[in-house]
C-alpha positions as a printed NumPy array, in Angstrom:
array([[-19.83 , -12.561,  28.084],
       [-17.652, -15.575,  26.91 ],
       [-16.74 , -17.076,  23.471],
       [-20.078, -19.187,  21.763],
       [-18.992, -22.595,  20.475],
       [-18.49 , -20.96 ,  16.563],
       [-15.901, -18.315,  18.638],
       [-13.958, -21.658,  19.962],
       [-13.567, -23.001,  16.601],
       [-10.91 , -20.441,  16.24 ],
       [ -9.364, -19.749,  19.359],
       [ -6.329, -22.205,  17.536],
       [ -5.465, -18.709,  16.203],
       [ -5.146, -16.892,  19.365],
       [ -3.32 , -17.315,  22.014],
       [ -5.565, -16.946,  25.056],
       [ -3.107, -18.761,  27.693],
       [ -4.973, -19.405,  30.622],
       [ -2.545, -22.591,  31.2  ],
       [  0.309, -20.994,  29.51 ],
       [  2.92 , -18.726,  30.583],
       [  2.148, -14.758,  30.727],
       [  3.611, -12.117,  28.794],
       [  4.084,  -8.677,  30.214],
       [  5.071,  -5.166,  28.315],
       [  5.446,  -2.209,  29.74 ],
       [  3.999,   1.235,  27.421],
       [  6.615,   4.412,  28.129],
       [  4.523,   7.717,  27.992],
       [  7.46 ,  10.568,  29.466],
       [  7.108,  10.654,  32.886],
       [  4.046,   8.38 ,  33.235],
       [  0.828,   8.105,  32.06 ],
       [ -0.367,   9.956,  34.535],
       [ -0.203,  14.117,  33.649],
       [  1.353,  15.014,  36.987],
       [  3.73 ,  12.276,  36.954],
       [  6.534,  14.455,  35.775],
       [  6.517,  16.333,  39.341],
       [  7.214,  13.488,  41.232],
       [  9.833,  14.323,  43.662],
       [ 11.862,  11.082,  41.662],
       [ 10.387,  11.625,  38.126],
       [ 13.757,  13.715,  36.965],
       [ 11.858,  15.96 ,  34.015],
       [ 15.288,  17.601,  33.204],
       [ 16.097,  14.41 ,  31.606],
       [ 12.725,  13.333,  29.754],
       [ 14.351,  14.607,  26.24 ],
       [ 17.712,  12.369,  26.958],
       [ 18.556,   9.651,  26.282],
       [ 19.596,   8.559,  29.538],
       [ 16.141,   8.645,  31.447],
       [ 14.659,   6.421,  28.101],
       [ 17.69 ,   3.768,  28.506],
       [ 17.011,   3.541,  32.311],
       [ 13.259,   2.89 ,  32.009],
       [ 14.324,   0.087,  29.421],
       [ 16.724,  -1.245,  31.286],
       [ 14.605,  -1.66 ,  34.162],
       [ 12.242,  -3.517,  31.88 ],
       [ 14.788,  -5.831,  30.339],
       [ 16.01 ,  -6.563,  34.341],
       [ 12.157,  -7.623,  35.09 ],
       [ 12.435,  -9.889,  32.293],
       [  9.517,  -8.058,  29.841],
       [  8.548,  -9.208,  26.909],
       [  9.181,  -5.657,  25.37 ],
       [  8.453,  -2.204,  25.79 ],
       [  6.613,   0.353,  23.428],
       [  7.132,   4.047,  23.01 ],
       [  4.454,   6.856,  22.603],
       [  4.452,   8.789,  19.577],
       [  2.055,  11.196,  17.973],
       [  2.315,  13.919,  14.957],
       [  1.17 ,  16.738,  17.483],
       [  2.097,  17.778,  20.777],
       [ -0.353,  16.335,  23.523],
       [ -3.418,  17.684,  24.41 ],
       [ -6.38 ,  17.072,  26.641],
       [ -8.916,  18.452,  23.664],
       [ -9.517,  17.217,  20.102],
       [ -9.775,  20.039,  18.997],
       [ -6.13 ,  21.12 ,  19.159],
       [ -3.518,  22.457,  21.758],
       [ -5.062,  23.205,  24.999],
       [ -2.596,  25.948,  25.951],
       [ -1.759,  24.276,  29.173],
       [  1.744,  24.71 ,  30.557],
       [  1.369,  22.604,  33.717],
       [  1.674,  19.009,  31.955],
       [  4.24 ,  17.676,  30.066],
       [  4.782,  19.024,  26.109],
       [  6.619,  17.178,  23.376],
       [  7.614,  14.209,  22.855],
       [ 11.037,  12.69 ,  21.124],
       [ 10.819,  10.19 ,  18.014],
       [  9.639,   6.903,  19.283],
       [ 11.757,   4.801,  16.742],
       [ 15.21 ,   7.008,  16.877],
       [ 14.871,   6.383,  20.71 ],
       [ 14.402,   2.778,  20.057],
       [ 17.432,   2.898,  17.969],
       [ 19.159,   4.845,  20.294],
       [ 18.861,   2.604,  23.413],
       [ 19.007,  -1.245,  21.105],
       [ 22.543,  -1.232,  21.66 ],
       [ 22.677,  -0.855,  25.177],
       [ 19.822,  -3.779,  25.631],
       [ 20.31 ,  -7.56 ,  24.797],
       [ 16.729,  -9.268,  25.039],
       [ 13.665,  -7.058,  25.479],
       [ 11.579,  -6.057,  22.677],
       [ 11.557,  -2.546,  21.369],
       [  8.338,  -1.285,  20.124],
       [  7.799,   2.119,  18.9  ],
       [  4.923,   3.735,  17.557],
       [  4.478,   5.017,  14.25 ],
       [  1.158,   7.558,  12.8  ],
       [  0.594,   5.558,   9.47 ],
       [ -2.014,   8.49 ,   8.197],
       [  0.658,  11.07 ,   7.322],
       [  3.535,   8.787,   6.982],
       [  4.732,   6.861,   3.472],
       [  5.324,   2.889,   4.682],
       [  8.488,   3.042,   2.393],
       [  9.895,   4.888,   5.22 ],
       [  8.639,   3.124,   7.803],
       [  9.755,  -0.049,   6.447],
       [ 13.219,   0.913,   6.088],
       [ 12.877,   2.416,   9.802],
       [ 12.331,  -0.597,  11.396],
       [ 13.61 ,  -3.059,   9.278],
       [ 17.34 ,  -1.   ,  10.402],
       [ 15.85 ,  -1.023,  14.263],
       [ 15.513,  -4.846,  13.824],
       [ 19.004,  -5.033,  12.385],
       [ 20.183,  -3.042,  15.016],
       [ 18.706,  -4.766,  18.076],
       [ 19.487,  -8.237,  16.541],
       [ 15.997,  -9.161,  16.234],
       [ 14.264,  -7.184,  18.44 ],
       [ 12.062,  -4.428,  16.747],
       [  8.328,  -3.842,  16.416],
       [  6.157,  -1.013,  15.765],
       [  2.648,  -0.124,  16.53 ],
       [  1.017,   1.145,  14.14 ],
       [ -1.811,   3.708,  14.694],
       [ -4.124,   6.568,  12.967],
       [ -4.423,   9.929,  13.144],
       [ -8.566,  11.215,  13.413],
       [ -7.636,  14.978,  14.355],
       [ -7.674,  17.369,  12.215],
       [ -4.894,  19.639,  13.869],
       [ -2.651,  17.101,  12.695],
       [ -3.749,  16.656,   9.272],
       [ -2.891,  20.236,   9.182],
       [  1.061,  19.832,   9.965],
       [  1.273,  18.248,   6.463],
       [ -1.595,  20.169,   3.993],
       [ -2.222,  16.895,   1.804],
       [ -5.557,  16.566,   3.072],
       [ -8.265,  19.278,   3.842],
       [ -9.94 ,  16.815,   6.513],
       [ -9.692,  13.994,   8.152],
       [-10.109,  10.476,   6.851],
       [-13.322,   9.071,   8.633],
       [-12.74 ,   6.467,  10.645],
       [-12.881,   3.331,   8.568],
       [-11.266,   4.4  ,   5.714],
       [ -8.726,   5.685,   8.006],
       [ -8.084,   1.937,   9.658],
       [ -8.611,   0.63 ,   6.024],
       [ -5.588,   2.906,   5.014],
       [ -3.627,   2.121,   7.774],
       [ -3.886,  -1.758,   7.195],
       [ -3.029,  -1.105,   3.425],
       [  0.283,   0.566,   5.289],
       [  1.008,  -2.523,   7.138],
       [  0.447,  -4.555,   3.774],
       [  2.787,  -2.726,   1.894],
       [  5.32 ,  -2.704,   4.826],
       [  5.272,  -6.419,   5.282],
       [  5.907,  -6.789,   1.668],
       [  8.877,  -4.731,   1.55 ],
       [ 10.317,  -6.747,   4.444],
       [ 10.117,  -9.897,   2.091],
       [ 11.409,  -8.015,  -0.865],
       [ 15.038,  -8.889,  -0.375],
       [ 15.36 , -13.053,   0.161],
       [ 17.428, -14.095,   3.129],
       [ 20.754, -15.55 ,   1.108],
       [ 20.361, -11.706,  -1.423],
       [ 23.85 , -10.452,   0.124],
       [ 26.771, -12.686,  -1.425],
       [ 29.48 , -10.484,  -0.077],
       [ 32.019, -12.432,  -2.163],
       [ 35.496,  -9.86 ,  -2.119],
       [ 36.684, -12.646,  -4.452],
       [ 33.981, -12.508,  -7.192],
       [ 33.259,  -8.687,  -6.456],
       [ 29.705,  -9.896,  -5.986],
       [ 27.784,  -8.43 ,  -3.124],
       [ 23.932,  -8.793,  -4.06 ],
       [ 22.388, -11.112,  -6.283],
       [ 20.378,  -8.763,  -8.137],
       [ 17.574, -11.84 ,  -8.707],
       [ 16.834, -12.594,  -4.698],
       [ 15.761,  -8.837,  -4.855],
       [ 11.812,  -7.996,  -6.031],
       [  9.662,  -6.054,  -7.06 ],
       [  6.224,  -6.481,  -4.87 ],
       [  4.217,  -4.04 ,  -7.33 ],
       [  1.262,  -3.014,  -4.75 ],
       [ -1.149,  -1.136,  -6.243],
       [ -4.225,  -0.211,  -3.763],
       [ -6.809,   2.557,  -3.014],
       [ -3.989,   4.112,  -0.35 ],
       [ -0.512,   3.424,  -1.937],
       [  1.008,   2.689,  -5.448],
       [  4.279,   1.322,  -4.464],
       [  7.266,  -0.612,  -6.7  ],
       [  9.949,  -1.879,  -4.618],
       [ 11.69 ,  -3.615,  -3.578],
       [ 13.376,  -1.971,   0.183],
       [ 16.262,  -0.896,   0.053],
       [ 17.539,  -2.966,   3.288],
       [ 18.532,  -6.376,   3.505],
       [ 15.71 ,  -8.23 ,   4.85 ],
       [ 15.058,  -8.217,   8.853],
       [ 16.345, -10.844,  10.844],
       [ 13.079, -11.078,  11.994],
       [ 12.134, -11.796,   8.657],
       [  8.839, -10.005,   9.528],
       [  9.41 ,  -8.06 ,  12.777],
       [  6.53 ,  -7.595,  14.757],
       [  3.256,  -5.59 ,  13.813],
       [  1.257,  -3.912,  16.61 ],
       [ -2.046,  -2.273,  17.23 ],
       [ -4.705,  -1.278,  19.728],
       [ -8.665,  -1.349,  19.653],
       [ -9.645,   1.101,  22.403],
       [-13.734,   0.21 ,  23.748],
       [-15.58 ,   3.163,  23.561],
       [-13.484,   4.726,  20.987],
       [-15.243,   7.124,  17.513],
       [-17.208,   4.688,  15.611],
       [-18.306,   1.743,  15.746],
       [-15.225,   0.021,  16.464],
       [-15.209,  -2.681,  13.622],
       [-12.536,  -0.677,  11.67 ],
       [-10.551,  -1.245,  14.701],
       [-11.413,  -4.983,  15.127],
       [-10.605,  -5.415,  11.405],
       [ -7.174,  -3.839,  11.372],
       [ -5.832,  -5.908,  15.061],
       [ -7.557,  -9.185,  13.821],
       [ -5.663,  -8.737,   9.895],
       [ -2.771,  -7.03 ,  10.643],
       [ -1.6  ,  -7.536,  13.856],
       [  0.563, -10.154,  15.418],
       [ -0.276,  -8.726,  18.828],
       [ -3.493,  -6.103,  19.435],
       [ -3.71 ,  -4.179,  22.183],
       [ -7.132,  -4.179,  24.059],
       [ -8.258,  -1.012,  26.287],
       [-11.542,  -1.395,  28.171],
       [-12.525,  -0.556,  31.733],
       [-12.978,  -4.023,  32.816],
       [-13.37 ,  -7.727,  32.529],
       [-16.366,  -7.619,  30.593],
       [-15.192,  -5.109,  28.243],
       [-11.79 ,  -7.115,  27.327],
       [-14.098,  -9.895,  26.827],
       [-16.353,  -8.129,  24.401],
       [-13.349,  -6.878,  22.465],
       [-11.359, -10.423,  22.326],
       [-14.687, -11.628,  20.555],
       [-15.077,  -9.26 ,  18.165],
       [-11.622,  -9.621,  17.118],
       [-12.074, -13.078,  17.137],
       [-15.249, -12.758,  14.707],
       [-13.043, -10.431,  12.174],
       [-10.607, -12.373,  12.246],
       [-12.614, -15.498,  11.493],
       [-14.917, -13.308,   8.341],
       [-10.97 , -12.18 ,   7.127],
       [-10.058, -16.048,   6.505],
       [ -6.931, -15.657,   8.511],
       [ -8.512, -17.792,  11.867],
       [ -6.933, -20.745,  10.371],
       [ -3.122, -19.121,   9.881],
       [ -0.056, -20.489,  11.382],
       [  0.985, -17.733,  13.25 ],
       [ -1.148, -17.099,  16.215],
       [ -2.543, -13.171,  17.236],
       [ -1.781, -12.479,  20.903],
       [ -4.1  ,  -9.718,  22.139],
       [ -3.01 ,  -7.851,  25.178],
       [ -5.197,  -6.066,  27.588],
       [ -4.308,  -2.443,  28.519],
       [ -4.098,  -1.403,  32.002],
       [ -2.561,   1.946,  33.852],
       [ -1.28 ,   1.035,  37.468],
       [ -0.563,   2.694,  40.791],
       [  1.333,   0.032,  42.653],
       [  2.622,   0.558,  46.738],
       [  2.943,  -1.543,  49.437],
       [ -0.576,  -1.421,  50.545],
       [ -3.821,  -0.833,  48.354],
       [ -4.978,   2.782,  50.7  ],
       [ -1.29 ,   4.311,  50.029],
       [ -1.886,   3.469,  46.122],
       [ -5.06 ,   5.229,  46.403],
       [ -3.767,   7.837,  48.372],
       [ -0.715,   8.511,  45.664],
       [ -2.951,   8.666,  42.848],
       [ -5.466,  11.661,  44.412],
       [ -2.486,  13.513,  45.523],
       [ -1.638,  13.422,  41.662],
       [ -5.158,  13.958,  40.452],
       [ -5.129,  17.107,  42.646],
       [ -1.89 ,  18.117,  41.013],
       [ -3.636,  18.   ,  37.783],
       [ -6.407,  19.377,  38.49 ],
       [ -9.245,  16.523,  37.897],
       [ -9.361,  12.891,  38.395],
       [ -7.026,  10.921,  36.312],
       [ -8.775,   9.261,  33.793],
       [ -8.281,   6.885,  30.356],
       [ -9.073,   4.422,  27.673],
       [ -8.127,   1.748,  29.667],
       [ -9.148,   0.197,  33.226],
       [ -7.225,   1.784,  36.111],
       [ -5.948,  -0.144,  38.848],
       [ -4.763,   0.763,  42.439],
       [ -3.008,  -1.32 ,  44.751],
       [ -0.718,  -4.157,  45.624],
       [  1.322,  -6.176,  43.656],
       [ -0.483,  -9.312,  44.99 ],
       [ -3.731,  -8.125,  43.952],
       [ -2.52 ,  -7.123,  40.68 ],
       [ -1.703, -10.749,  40.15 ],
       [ -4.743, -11.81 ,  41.325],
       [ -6.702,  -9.235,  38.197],
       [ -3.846, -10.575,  35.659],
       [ -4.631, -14.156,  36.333],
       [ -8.63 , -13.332,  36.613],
       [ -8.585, -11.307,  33.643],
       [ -6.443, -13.913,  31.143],
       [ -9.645, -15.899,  30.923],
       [-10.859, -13.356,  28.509],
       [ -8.835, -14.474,  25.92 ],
       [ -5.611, -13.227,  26.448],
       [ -1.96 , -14.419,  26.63 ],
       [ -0.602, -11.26 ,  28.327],
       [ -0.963,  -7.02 ,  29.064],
       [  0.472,  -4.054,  28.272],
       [  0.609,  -2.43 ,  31.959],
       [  1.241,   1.444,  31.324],
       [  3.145,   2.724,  34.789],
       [  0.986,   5.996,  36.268],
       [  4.153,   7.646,  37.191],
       [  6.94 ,   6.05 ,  35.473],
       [  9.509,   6.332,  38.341],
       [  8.051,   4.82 ,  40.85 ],
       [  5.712,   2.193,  39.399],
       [  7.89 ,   0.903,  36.865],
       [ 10.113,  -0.511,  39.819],
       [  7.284,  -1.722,  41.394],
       [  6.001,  -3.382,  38.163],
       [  9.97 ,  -5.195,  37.684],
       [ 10.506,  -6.079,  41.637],
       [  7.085,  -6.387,  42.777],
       [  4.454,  -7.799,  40.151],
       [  7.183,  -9.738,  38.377],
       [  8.306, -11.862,  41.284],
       [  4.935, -11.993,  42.952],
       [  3.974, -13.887,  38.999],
       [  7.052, -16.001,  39.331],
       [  6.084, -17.317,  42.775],
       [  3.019, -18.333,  41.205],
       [  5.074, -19.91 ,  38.459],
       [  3.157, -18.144,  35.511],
       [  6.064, -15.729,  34.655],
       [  9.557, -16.377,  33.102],
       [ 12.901, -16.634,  35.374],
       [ 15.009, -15.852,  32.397],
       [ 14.936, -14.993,  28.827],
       [ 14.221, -18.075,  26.716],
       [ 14.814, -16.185,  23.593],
       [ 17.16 , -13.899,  21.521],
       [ 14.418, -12.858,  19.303],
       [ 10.936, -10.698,  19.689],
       [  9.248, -13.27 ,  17.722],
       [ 10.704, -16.411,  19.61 ],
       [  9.7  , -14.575,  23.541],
       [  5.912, -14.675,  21.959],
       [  6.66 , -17.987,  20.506],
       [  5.971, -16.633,  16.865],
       [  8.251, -18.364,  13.977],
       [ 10.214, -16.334,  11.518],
       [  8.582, -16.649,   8.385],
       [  9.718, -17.398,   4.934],
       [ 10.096, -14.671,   2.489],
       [  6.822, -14.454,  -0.037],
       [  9.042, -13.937,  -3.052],
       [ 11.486, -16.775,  -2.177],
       [ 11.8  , -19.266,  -4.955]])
């Protein structure tokens, strides 16, 4: 299933990349994505609530030369039912805050991305705002955030504002109402509103600050932030469309193609990323945004077991499936085997449309490494991956601009 002619009219606004260079993140999830990782004999799940194992996993990351990383985050401890906590003790429970552990380990990184994930269905975008508009101060440029819903009703309940669930589209609907008000905030303060002047006592000019007065079905919010504006200007704005997901999947579509400047695709295969990239495409072509000067980079999701040969990748993933109990098993395509042949999918699989992937390591300790000093040199030899960092910002890796402030004069 490839793009019709109409599809290619707008492509100008993605960046598919099949000539250009590819951009790799990695998604941190504990010990691994995998729910047995965390008894690997090198998966070290004394330290999954310090610090220390979250900086080492990053810095591994930043030393393959990623584009970024994201953290997992939800309102509710993990489950394998949707119905609410399944009472199982033999996988791991709890989870720390995705953007105080970016926060945490942006001082000890210098280029990689940080990209944590934030619930927008219980949470005010005031907050967030200021959250990762200090994260991007912090990291010098370097902060993101993927923004998500919440469908499950066990989590509604932590906060008692709502006696169900949103359905699904107003949910999305919400959520890109969230990322509206966000972005607005970030432009609230003009780039020159600190004077700093000791001499004149002047620190702000009160006039390069602004009210942005949203008013919407979701939020009523004045303004303007109360942090100076990002050096990002607009850091980046993530979010996934899972195939096969509750409903029909437009809400999705509509929130990656409007919102987003990068949306995350999880199907099982070739086909499915394919299918996905065009209705994004389409969404974002009905929204009137096809023609906008920044580009959307959609990602495919993929969960890897990587070893030296494709049987012992196999093999490592059923001795972890028996350790859990049932076959390991996802929103996203899983792939076993070499770092070669991983290449070979990447390269295959870019023709759908997309300018990089999200690869999210099965058990973190071992296939991270083999992600940074496998897959990254084996794309290097091939000459379709980065030998350095070409960029201090989040923005410039993707090749995004900063943008000017909307209330600028």
């Amino acid at each position: 299933m490839f793009p019709s002619e109409s599809e290619s009219e707008s492509e100008s606004a993605f960046t598919s990349a099949s000539s250009g260079p590819l951009h790799l993140a990695v998604a941190l999830d504990g010990a691994g994505w995998h729910p047995a990782a965390w008894r690997e004999p090198e998966a070290r799940p004394g330290e999954l609530f310090t610090a220390r194992h979250w900086a080492a996993a990053v810095a591994e990351a930043e030393a393959g030369l990623l584009d970024f990383v994201t953290f997992e985050d939800a309102l509710s401890v993990q489950s394998s039912s949707a119905e609410g906590p399944d009472g199982r003790t033999d996988q791991v429970r709890g989870r720390l805050d995705a953007v105080l552990t970016a926060a945490r380990v942006a001082p000890l990184t210098r280029h990689i991305g940080l990209v944590p994930t934030v619930t927008a269905t219980h949470t005010e975008p005031f907050h967030i705002s200021k959250a990762i508009a200090t994260l991007d101060h912090v990291s010098r440029g370097r902060a993101g955030l993927r923004v998500q819903v919440s469908p499950l009703p066990y989590e509604a309940r932590h906060f008692g504002r709502r006696a169900v669930p949103l359905p699904d589209a107003e949910a999305h609907e919400e959520a890109a109402d969230h990322v509206e008000v966000i972005r607005r905030l970030w432009d609230s303060w003009d780039d020159d509103a600190e004077i700093r002047d000791v001499s004149t006592g002047r620190f702000v000019d009160r006039d390069k600050l602004h009210y942005i007065d949203f008013e919407g079905r979701h939020f009523s919010v004045r303004g303007p932030s109360i942090t100076p504006r990002p050096p990002q200007g607009q850091p980046l704005v993530t979010a996934a469309y899972a195939a096969g997901a509750p409903g029909d999947g437009s809400a999705a579509y509509g929130l990656v193609a409007r919102s987003a400047d990068v949306g995350y695709i999880a199907a099982p295969d070739a086909d499915g990323v394919r299918a996905a990239a065009g209705e994004i495409r389409r969404a974002r072509a009905s929204a009137g945004t096809a023609g906008q000067a920044q580009p959307l980079h959609l990602f495919a999701d993929l969960t890897v077991f990587l070893d030296e040969d494709a049987p012992a990748a196999a093999a490592r993933k059923e001795r972890l499936d028996a350790l859990a109990g049932a076959p390991y098993s996802g929103d996203a395509a899983i792939f076993t085997g070499t770092s070669a042949h991983l290449a070979d999918l990447l390269q295959d699989w870019r023709t759908a449309g997309l300018s990089g992937f999200r690869l999210r390591p099965g058990a973190l300790a071992h296939d991270l490494p083999a992600i940074t000093r496998g897959l990254v040199p084996e794309l290097q030899r091939r000459g379709v991956f980065r030998r350095a960092y070409e960029a201090d910002t989040l923005r410039g890796l993707l090749g995004l601009e900063r943008p000017a402030g909307r209330y600028a004069a």
